[in-house]
N, C-alpha and C positions, 0 to 999 in steps of 0.2 A: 579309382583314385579318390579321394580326400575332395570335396567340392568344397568351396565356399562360398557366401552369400552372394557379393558382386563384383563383378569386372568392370574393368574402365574401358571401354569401348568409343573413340574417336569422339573425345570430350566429357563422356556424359558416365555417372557408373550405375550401371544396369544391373538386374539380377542374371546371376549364374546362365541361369536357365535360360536368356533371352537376349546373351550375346551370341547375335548371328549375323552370318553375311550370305550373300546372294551366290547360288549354286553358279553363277556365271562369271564370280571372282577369279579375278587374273591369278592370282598367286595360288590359289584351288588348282587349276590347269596347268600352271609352267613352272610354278616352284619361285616366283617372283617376288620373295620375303624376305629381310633379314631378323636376326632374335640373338638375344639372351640368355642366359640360363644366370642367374642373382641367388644367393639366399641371404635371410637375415637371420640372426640369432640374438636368445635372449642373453643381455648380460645384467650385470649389477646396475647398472646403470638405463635401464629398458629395453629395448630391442634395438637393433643396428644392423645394417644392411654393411655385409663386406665386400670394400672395395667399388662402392657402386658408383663413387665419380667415372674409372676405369672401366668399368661394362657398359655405360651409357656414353663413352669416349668410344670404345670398339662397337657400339650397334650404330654410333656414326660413320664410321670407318667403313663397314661391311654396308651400308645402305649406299656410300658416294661409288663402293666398286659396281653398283648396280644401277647405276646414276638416277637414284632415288636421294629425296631431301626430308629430311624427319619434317612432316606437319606440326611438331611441335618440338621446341627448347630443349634440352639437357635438361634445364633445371625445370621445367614444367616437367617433364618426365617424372623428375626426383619426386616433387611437391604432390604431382598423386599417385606414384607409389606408396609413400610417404602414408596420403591419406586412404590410398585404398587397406593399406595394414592393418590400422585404427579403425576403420570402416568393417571390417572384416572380425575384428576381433583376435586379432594372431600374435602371438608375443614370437614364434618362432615362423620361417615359411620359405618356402622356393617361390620367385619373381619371375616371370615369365612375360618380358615385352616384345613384340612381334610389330613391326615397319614390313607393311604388305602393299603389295597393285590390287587396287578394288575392282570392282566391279565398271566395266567400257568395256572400247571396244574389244573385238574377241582378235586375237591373232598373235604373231611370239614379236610382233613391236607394242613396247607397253607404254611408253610412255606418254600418250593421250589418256591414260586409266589413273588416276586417282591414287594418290600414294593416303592410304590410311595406318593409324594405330592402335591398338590395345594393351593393357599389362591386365594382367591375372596372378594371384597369387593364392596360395593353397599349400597345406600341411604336406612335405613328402621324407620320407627317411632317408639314407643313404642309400644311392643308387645299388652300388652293386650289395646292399646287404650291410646291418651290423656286424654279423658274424663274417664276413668280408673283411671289413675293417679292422677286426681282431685278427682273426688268423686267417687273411690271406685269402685269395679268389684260384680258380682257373680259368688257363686263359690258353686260346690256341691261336698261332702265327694262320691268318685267314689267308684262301685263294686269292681273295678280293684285293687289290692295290687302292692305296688312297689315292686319291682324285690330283693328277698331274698338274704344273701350271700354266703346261699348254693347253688343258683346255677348261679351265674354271681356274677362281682364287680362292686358294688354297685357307688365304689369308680373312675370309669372309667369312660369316657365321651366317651361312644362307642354307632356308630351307631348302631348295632343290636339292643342293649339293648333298645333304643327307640320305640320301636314298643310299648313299655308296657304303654309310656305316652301317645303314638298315640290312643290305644282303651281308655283310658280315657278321652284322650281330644275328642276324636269322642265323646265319650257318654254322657259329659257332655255340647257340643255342642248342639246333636241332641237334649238333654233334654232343652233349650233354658238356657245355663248358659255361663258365660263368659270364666271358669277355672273350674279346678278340684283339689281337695285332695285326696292324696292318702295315706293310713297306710300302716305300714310296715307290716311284716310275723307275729309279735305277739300282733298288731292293735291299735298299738300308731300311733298319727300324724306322719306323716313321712316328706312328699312337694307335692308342686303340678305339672304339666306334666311338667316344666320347669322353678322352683323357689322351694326356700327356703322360707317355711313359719316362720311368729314369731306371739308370742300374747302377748298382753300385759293384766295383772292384777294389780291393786292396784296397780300400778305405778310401778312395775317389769315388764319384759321383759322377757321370755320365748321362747326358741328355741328348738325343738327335736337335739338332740344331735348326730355326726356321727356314733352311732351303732345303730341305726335306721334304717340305712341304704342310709341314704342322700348323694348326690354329697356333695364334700366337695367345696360349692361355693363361691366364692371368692368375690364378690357384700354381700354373708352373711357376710364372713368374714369383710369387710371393714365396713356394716353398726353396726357390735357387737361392733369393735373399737370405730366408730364414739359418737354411744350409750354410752358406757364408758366414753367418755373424755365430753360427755354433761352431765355426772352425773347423770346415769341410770343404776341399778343393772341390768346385764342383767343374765341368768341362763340357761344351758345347762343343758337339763335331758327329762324324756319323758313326754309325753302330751298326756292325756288319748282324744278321739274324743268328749267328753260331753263338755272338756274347750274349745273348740273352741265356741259353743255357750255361753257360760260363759263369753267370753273373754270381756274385757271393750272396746280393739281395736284387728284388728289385719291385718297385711300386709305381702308383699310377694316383696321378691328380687332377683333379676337375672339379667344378662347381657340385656337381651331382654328386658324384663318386667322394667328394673331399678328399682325402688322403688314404687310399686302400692298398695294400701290399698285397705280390701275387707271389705264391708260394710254390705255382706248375705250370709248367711250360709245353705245350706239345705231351702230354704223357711223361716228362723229366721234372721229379724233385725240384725246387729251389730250395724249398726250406721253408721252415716256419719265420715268420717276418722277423728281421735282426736287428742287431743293436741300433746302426744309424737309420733304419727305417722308424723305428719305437721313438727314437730322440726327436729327428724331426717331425712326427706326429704329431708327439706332444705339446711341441712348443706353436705347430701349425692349429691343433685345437684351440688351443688357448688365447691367440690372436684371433682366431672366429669367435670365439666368444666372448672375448673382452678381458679378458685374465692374465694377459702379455701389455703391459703399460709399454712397452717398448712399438710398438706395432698399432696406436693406436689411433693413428692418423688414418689407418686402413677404414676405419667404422664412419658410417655414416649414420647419425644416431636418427629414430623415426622422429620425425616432429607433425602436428599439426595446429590448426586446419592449413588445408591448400586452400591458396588464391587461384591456381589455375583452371 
């Protein structure tokens, strides 16, 4: 990966190479973290973090289901992301803040362990690929189920919980595919290791719905709006695993991934990515980058220094 010079490690920014914690860290052992995935993008206007009021509202959200308290502010959050950017020298970058149990006692009750923080930020492309994002990925319906919400929240952006994407994105790796789908507990479409899936039919738009069990992701959230104001019924409900092969398009959004169409399903055609997937792309790029004046409350432009 892309290293950069320093990370902001529980107040203080440190070099790359010497943000460390103690091999006897809680959240090392039980998965007792919650995080982010941010990126910022340069526009006309300098660099701008999108939507980042909204991801540091949801790493609080996913910290209170683990009844952890961010050590630090929202807006101290912002303030050295902010300055770790500037610090760093990045006009573009992926954000990566992590609410962890440190280092105490050992055992799966944490909360005598130290709730610490870090953000790290560093150059990374589209997840699944440029040429992803042009024409389309493969993607296979995984064994693996998303994680029920009997017995985790679904709704939380916690490290442990990832392990469940990690064996499908392994399996749908090793089986030479680009991505995976995963159904929920009663085997509707659910998303894939790290996206919200949509399809499109007869010129509707179709998304599993959050009792599915989906992260409630906020790249979904903004391409539904987008969708909307281009004049596209979009519809939250469930999606039996047959429409996906059915579907006339269908793509996948996430902070990582941005907006990437999949064009094969299980070894079945979809197609090369279509008109309404190309539309709202377009107008989704351009709101990440500052080029949609409509949309542009979304940007949160870099400032410094930080006071915090």
């Amino acid at each position: 990966m892309q290293t950069a010079d320093l990370i902001w490690l529980n107040g203080e920014f440190v070099a790359w190479e010497d943000a460390k914690v103690h091999v006897l860290t809680h959240a090392l052992h039980y998965g007792t973290g919650v995080f982010e995935g941010i990126r910022a993008y340069e526009t006309d206007r300098g660099t701008a973090i999108f939507r980042h009021a909204d991801h540091l509202d949801r790493l609080e959200r996913s910290a209170r289901f683990y009844h952890m308290e961010l050590p630090y502010t929202r807006e101290q959050l912002r303030e050295v992301t902010h300055e770790l950017i500037v610090r760093n020298n990045l006009r573009s970058c992926y954000i990566r803040p992590l609410i962890y149990r440190g280092y105490g006692p050992m055992g799966l009750f944490p909360l005598d362990n130290p709730v610490e923080a870090m953000i790290a930020v560093w150059e990374w492309g589209a997840y699944l690929g440029e040429d992803g994002k042009r024409n389309g990925v493969r993607a296979k319906v995984s064994s693996w189920r998303r994680i029920s919400p009997d017995a985790l929240y679904p709704h939380a952006k916690a490290s442990g919980q990832y392990l469940n994407s990690v064996l499908a994105k392994i399996e749908a790796s090793k089986a030479g595919y680009d991505e995976a789908i995963l159904l929920d507990h009663n085997s509707f479409v659910c998303e894939g290791t790290g996206e919200n899936i949509f399809v499109v039919k007869d010129g509707v738009i179709y998304t599993p719905p959050q009792t599915t069990s989906i992260l409630d992701g906020i790249n979904r959230k903004s391409v539904i709006a987008i969708a909307r104001d281009l004049g596209f019924e979009v519809v939250e409900r469930d999606i039996a695993r047959g429409e996906l092969i059915l579907a006339d398009e269908v793509f996948m959004t996430g902070t990582a991934a941005e907006l990437t169409p999949i064009r094969e399903i299980d070894d079945i055609a979809i197609g090369a990515p279509g008109e309404i997937t190309r539309q709202i792309q377009q107008v989704f790029d351009d709101a990440l980058c500052g080029r949609a004046p409509q949309y542009a409350e979304w940007l949160d432009f870099v400032e410094v220094p930080s006071k915090a």
